[in-house]
mmCIF file of the C-alpha atoms, coordinates in Angstrom:
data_MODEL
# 
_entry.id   MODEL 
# 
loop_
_atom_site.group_PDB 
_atom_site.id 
_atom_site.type_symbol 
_atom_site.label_atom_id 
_atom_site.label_alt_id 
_atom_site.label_comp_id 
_atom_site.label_asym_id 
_atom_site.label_entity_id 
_atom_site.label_seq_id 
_atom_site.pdbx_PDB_ins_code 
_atom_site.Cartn_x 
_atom_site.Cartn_y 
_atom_site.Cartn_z 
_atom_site.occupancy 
_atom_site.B_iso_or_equiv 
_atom_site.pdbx_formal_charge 
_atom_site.auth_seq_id 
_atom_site.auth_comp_id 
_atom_site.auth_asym_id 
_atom_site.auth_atom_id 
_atom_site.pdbx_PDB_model_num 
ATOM 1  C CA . UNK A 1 1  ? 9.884  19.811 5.306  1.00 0.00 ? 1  UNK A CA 1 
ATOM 2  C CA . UNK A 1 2  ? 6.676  17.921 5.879  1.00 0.00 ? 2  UNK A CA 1 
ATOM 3  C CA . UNK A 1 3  ? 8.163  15.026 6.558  1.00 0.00 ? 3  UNK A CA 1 
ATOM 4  C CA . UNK A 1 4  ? 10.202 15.855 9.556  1.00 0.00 ? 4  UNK A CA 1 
ATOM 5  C CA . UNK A 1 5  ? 7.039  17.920 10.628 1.00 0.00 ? 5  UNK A CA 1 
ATOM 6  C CA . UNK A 1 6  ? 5.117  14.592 10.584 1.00 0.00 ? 6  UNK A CA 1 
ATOM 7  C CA . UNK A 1 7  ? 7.638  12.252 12.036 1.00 0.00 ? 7  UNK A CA 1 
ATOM 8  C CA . UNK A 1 8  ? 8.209  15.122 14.903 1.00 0.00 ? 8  UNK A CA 1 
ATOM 9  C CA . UNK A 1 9  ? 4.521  15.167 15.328 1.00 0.00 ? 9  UNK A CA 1 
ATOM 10 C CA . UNK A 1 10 ? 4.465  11.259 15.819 1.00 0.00 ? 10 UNK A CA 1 
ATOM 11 C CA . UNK A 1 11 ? 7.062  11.320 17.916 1.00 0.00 ? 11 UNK A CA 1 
ATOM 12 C CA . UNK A 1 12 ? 5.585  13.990 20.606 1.00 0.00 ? 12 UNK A CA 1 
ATOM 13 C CA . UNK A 1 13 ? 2.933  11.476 21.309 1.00 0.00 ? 13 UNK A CA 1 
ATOM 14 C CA . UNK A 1 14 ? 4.524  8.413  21.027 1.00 0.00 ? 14 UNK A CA 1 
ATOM 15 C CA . UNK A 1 15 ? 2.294  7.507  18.128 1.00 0.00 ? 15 UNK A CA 1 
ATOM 16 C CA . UNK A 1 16 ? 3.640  5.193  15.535 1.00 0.00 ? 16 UNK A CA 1 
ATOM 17 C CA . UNK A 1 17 ? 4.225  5.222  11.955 1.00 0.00 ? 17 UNK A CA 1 
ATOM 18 C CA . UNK A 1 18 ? 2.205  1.974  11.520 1.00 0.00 ? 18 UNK A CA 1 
ATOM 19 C CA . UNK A 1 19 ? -0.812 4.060  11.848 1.00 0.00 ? 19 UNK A CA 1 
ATOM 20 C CA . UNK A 1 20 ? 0.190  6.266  8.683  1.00 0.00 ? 20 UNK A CA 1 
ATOM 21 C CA . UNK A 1 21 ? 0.946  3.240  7.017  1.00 0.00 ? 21 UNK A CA 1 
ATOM 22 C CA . UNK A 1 22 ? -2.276 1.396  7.591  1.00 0.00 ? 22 UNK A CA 1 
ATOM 23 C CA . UNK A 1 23 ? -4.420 4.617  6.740  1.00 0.00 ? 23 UNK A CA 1 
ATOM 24 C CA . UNK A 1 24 ? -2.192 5.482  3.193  1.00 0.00 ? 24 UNK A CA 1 
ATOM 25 C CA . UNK A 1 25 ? -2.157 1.925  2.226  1.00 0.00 ? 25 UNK A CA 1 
ATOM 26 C CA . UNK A 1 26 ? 1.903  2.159  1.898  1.00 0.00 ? 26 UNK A CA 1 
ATOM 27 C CA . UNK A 1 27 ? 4.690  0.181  2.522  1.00 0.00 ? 27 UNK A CA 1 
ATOM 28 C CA . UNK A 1 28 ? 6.580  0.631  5.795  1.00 0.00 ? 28 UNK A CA 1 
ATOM 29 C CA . UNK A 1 29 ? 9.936  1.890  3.872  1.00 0.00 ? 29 UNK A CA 1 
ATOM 30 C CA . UNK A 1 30 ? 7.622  4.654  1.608  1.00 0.00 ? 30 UNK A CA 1 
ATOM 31 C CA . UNK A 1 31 ? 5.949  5.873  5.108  1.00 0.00 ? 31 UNK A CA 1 
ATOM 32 C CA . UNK A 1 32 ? 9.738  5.618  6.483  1.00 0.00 ? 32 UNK A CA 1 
ATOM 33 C CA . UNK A 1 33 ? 10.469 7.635  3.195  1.00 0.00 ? 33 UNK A CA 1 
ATOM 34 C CA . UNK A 1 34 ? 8.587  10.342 3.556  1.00 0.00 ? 34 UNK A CA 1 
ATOM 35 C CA . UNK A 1 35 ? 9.571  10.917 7.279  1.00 0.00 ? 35 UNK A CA 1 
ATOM 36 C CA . UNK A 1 36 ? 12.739 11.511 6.179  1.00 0.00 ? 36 UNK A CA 1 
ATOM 37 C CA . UNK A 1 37 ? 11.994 13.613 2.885  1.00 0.00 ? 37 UNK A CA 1 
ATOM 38 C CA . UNK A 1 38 ? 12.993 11.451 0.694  1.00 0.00 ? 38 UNK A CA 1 
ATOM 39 C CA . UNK A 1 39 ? 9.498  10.864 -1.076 1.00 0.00 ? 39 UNK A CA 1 
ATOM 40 C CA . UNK A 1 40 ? 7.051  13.822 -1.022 1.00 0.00 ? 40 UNK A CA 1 
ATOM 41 C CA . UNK A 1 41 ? 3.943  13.589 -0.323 1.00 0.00 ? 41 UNK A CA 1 
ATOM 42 C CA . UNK A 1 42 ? 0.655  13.762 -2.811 1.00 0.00 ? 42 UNK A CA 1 
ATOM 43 C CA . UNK A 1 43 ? -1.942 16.250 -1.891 1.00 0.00 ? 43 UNK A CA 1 
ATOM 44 C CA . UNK A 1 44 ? -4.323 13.539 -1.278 1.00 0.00 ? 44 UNK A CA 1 
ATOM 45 C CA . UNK A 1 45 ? -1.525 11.961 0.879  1.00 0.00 ? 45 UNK A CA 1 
ATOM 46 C CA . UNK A 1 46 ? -1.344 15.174 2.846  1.00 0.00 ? 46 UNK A CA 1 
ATOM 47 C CA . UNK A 1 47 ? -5.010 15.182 3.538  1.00 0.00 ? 47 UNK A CA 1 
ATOM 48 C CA . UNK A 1 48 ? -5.411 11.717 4.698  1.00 0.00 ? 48 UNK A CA 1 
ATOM 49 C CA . UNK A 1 49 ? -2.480 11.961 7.252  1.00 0.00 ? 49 UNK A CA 1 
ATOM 50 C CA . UNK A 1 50 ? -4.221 15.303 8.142  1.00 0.00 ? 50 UNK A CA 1 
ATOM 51 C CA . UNK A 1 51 ? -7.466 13.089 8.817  1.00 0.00 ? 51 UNK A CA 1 
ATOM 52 C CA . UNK A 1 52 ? -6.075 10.575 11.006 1.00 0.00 ? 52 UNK A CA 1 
ATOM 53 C CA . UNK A 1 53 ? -3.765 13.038 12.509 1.00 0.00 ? 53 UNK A CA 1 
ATOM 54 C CA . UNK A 1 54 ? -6.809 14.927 13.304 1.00 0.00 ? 54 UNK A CA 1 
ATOM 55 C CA . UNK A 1 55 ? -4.647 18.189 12.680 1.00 0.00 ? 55 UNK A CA 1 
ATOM 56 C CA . UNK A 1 56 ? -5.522 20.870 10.132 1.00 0.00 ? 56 UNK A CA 1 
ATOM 57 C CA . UNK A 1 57 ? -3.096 20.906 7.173  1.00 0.00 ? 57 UNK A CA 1 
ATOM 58 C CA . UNK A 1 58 ? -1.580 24.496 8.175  1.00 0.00 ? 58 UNK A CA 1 
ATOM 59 C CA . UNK A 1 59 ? -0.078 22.413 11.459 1.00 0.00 ? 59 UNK A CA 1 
ATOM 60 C CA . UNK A 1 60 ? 2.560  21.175 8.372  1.00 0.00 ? 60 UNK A CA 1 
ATOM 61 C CA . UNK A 1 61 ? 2.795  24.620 6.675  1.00 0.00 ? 61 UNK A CA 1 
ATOM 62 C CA . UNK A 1 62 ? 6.479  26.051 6.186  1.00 0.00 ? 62 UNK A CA 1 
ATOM 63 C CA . UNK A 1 63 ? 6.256  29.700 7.361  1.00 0.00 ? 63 UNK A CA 1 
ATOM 64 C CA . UNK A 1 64 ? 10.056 30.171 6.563  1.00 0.00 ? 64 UNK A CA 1 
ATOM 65 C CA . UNK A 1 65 ? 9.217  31.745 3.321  1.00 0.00 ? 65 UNK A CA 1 
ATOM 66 C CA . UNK A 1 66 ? 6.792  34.605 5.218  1.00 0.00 ? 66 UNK A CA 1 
ATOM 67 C CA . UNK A 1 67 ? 9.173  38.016 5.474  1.00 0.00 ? 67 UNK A CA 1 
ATOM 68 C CA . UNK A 1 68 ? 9.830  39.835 8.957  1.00 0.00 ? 68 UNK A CA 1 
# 
């Protein structure tokens, strides 16, 4: 989920969820939220984090679905 793929990429380098909050203009318990997938993300949401994050949105891509 995007979520976890967010929070994991915050935690590899020690950033911290304040900065997602400050840049979506949400409350620390929806950021907290959709860390742990229990709010989903807008596609506007998406792109800002992608902004700040300075990471392309395929970094949060599932490729689970792709066949082997």
């Amino acid at each position: 989920m995007i979520g976890t793929k967010i929070k994991r990429y915050l935690d590899e380098r020690y950033l911290k969820q304040k900065i997602l909050q400050e840049a979506l203009g949400l409350s620390k318990s929806t950021i907290s939220n959709i860390l742990s997938n229990k709010r989903k993300l807008s596609s506007e949401e998406l792109y800002m984090v992608c902004a700040v994050l300075n990471v392309s949105a395929d970094y949060f891509k599932d490729w689970s679905w792709r066949c082997y």
